[in-house]
C-alpha positions as CSV (number, residue, x, y, z in Angstrom):
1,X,196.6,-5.6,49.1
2,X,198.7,-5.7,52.2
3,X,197.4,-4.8,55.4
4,X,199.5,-1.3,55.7
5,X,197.9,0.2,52.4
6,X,194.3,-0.8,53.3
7,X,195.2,0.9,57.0
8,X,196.8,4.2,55.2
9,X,193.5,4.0,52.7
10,X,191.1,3.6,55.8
11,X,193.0,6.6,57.6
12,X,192.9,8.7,54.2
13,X,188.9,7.5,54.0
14,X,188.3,8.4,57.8
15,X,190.2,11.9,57.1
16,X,188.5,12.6,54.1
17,X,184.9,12.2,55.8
18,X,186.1,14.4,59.0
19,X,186.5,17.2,57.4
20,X,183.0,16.5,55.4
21,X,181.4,15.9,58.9
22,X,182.9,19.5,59.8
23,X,181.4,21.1,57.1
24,X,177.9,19.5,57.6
25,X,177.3,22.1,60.0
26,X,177.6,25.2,57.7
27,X,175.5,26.6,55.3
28,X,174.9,24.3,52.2
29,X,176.4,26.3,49.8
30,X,179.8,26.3,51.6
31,X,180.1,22.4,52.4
32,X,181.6,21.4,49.4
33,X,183.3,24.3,48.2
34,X,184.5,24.5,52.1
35,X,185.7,21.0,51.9
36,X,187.5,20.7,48.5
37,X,189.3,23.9,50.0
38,X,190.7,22.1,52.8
39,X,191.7,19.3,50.9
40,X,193.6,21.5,48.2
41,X,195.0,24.3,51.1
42,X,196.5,21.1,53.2
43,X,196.6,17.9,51.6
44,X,200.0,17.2,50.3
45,X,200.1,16.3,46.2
46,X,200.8,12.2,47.0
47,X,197.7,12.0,49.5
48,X,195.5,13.6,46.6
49,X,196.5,11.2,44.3
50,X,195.7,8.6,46.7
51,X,192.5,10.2,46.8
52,X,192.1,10.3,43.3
53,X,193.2,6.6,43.1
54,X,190.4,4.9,45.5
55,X,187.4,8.0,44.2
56,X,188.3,6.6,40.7
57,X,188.0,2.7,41.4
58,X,184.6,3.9,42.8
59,X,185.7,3.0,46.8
60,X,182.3,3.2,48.8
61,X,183.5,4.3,51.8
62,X,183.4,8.1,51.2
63,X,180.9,10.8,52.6
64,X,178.8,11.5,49.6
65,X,180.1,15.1,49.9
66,X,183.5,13.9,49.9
67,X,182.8,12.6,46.6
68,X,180.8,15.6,45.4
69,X,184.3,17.9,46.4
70,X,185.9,15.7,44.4
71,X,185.2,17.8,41.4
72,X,187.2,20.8,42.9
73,X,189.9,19.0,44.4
74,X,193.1,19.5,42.1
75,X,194.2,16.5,40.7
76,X,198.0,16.7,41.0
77,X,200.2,15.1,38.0
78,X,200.8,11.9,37.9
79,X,204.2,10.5,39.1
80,X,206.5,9.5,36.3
81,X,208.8,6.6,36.5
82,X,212.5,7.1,36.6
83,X,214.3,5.4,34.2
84,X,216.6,2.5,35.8
């Protein structure tokens, strides 16, 4: 892995757990719904699937709410490969 995607994955990672940290402070029954919210209202369909791509090979650096968001984050559709 080259040292640019591990920085973009850190910066996605570090995002990610903001906005968790964010919704810490309201009421427990809005954190996750709050944050999945944000992440679907202003996360662009390739930074979700780069989500999607390091919550699926288990990466442990996510706020356990992160991960529990996760759930009602929409999974956009996979990229298909143009034909050369």
């Amino acid at each position: 892995m080259s040292h640019d995607s591990a920085s973009t994955e850190d910066k996605l990672i570090r995002m990610a757990n903001q906005i968790a940290t964010f919704f810490d402070s309201q009421p427990e029954k809005e954190r996750v719904d709050g944050i999945a919210g944000h992440i679907n209202k202003f996360w662009e369909p390739r930074m979700r699937r780069q989500f999607f791509d390091l919550v699926d090979k288990g990466h442990e650096g996510f706020h356990p709410m992160v991960l529990s968001a996760a759930q009602r984050i929409n999974r956009p559709a996979p990229v298909e490969a143009r034909p050369a």
